[in-house]
ZARO-400182 format. One record per residue (C-alpha): x, z, y; residue in three letters. Coordinates in nm, 2 decimals. Each point is the difference from the previous one (the first is absolute). Layout:
BEGIN
+--------+--------+--------+------+
|     px |     pz |     py | type |
+--------+--------+--------+------+
|      X |      Z |      Y |  Ala |
...
+--------+--------+--------+------+
END
This chain:
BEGIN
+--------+--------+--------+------+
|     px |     pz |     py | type |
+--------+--------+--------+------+
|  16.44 |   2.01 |  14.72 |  Unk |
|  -0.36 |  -0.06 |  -0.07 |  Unk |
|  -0.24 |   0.35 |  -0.10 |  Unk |
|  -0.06 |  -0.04 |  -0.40 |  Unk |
|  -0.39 |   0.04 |   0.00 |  Unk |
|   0.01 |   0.29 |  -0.34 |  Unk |
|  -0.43 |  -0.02 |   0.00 |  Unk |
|   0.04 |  -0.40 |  -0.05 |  Unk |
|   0.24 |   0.08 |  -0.26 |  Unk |
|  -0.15 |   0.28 |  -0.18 |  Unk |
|  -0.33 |  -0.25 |  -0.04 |  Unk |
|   0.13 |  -0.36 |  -0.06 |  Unk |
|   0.37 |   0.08 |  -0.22 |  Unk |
|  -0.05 |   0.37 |  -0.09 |  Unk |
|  -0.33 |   0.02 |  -0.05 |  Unk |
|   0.00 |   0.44 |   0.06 |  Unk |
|   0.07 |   0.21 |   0.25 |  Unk |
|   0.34 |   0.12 |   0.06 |  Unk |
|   0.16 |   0.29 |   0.06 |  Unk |
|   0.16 |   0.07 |   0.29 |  Unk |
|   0.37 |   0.05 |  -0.17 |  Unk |
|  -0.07 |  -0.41 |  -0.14 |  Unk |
|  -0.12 |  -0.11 |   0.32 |  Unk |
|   0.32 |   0.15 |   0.16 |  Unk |
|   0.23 |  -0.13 |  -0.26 |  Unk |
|  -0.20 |  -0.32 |   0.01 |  Unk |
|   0.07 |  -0.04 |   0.38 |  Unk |
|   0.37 |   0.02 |  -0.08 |  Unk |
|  -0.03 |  -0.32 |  -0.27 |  Unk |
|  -0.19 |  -0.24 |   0.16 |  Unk |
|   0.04 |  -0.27 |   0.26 |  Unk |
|  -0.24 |  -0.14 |   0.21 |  Unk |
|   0.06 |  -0.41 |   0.09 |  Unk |
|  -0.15 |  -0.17 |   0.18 |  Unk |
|  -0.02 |  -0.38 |   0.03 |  Unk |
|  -0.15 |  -0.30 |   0.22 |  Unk |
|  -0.22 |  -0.29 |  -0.11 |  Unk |
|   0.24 |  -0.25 |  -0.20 |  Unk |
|   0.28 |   0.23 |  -0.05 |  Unk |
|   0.19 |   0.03 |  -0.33 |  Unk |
|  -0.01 |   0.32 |  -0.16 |  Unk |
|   0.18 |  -0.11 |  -0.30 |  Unk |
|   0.21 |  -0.31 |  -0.13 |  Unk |
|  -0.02 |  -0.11 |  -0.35 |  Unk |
|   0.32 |   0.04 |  -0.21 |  Unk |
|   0.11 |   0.33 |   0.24 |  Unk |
|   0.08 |   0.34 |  -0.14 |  Unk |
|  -0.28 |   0.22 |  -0.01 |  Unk |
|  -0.03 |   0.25 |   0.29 |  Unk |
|  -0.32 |   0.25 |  -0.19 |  Unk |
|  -0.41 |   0.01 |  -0.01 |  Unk |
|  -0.18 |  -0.14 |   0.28 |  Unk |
|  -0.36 |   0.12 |   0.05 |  Unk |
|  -0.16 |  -0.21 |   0.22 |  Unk |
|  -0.17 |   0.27 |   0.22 |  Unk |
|  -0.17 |  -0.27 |   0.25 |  Unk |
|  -0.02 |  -0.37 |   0.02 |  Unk |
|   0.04 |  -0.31 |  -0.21 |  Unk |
|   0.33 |  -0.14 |  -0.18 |  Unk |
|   0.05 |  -0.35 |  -0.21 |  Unk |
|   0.21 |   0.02 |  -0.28 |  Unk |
|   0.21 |  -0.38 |  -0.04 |  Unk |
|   0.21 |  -0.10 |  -0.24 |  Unk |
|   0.21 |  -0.30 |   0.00 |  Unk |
|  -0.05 |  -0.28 |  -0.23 |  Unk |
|   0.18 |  -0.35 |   0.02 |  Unk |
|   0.10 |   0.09 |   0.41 |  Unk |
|  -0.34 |   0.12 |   0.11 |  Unk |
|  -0.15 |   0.35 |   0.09 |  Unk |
|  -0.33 |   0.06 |  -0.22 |  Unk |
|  -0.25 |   0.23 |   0.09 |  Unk |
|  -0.11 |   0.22 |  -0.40 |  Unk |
|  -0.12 |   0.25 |   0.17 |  Unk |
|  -0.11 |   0.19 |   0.34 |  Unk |
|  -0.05 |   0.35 |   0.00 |  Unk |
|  -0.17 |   0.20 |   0.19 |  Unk |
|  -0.01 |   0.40 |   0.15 |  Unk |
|   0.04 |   0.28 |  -0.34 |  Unk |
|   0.22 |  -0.31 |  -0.14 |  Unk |
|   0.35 |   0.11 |  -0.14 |  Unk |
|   0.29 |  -0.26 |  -0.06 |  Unk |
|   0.36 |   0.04 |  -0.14 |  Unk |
|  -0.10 |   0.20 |  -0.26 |  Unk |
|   0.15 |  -0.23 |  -0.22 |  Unk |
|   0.31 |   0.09 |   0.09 |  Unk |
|  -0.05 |   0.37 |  -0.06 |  Unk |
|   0.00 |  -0.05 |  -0.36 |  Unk |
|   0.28 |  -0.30 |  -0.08 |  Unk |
|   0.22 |   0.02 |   0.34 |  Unk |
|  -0.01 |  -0.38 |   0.03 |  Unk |
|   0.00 |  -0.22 |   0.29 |  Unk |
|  -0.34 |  -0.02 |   0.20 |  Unk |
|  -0.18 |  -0.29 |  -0.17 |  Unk |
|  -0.24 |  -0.12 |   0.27 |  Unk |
|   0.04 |  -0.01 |   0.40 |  Unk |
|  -0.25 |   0.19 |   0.20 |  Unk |
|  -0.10 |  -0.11 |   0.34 |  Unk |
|  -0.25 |   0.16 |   0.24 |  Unk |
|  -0.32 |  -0.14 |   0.03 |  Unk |
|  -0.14 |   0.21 |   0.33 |  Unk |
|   0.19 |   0.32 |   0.13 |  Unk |
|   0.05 |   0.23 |  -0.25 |  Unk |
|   0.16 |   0.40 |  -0.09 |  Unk |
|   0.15 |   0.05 |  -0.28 |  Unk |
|   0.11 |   0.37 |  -0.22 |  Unk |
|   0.34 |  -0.09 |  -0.21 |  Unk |
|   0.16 |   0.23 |  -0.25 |  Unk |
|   0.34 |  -0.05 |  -0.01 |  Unk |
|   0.14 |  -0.05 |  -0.37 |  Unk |
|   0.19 |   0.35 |   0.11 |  Unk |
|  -0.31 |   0.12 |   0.09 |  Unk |
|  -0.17 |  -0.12 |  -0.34 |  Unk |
|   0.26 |   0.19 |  -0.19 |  Unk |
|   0.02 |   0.32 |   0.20 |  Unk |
|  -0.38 |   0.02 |  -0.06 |  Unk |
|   0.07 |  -0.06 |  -0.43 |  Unk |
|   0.22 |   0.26 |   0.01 |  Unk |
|  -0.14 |   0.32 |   0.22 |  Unk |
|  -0.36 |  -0.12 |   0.09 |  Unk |
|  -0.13 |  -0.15 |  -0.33 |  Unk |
|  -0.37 |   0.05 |   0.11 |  Unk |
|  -0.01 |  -0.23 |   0.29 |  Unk |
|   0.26 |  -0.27 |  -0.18 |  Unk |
|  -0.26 |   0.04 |  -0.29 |  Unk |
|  -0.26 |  -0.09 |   0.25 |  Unk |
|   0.17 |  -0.28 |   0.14 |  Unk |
|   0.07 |  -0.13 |  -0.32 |  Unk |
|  -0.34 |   0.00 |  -0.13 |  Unk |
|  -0.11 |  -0.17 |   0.33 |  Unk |
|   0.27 |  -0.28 |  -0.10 |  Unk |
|  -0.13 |  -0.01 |  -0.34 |  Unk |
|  -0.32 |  -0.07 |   0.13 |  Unk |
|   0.11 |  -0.26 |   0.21 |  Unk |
|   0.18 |  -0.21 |  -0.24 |  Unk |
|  -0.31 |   0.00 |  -0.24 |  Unk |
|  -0.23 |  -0.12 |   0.29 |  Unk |
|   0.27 |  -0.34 |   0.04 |  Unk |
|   0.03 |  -0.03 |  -0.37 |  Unk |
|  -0.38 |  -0.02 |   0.02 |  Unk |
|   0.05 |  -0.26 |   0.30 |  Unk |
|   0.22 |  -0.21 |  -0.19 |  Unk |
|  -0.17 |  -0.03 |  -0.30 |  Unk |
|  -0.31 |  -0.14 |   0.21 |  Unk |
|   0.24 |  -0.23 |   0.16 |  Unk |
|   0.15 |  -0.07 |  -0.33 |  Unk |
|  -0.33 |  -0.05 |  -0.14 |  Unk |
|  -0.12 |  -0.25 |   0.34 |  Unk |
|   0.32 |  -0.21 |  -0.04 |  Unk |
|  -0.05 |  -0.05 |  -0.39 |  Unk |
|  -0.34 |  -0.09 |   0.05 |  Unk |
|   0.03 |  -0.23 |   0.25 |  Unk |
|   0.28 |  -0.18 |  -0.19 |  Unk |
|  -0.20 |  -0.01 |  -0.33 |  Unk |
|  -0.31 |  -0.18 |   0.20 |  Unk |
|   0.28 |  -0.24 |   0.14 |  Unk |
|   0.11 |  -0.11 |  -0.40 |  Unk |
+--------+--------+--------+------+
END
């Protein structure tokens, strides 16, 4: 098992400085993975396994559209993915494939839940970090709603 690096954490997910009973506890919830250029972290359509925070390296996000893997997105260190999941318990929606070598913090659902329940101030932290998250793709895909619409108007 991989050291969890808590100053990388307290600056890029947490954004404060921990105590040393959360940084204890935290220890105990986390995994450290880590993974090879080209390997799959994830599979689209598979159950969901937590939140990732991509603490180094570069990921793709694919999803499969008439038989072919498309790149939407790559993501990059301070990234999150499978938040999704946290909130509707589906199945993961995209594939995610390693671009270059890369460490990854997951938070089991388990975890997730054990942290709602008894340790609501770093859950609420997590949570707002996921919040913020989700707004900055929203933001992506409107400008790539907006770049696809505009590039089909100048085509009519």
């Amino acid at each position: 098992m991989m050291d969890i690096n808590m100053a990388w954490l307290e600056e890029n997910l947490f954004h404060r400085t921990l105590s040393s009973d959360d940084k204890h506890i935290l220890k105990d919830l986390i995994e450290s993975k880590s993974y090879n250029k080209g390997d799959m972290i994830l599979e689209e359509d598979q159950e969901p396994e937590g939140l990732f925070i991509l603490e180094h390296g570069q990921v793709a996000l694919e999803h499969q559209k008439n038989g072919q893997h498309v790149r939407i997105a790559k993501l990059e260190e301070g990234s999150q993915f499978g938040d999704m999941s946290l909130f509707d318990d589906e199945k993961t929606s995209v594939s995610i494939k390693a671009l270059e070598a890369c460490t990854l913090y997951l938070f089991s659902q388990k975890s997730m839940t054990y942290m709602m329940e008894y340790r609501q101030s770093l859950s609420n932290d997590i949570m707002l970090n996921t919040i913020r998250s989700l707004a900055q793709a929203i933001r992506q895909m409107n400008d790539a709603q907006a770049y696809t619409s505009q590039y089909l108007q100048g085509r009519k």
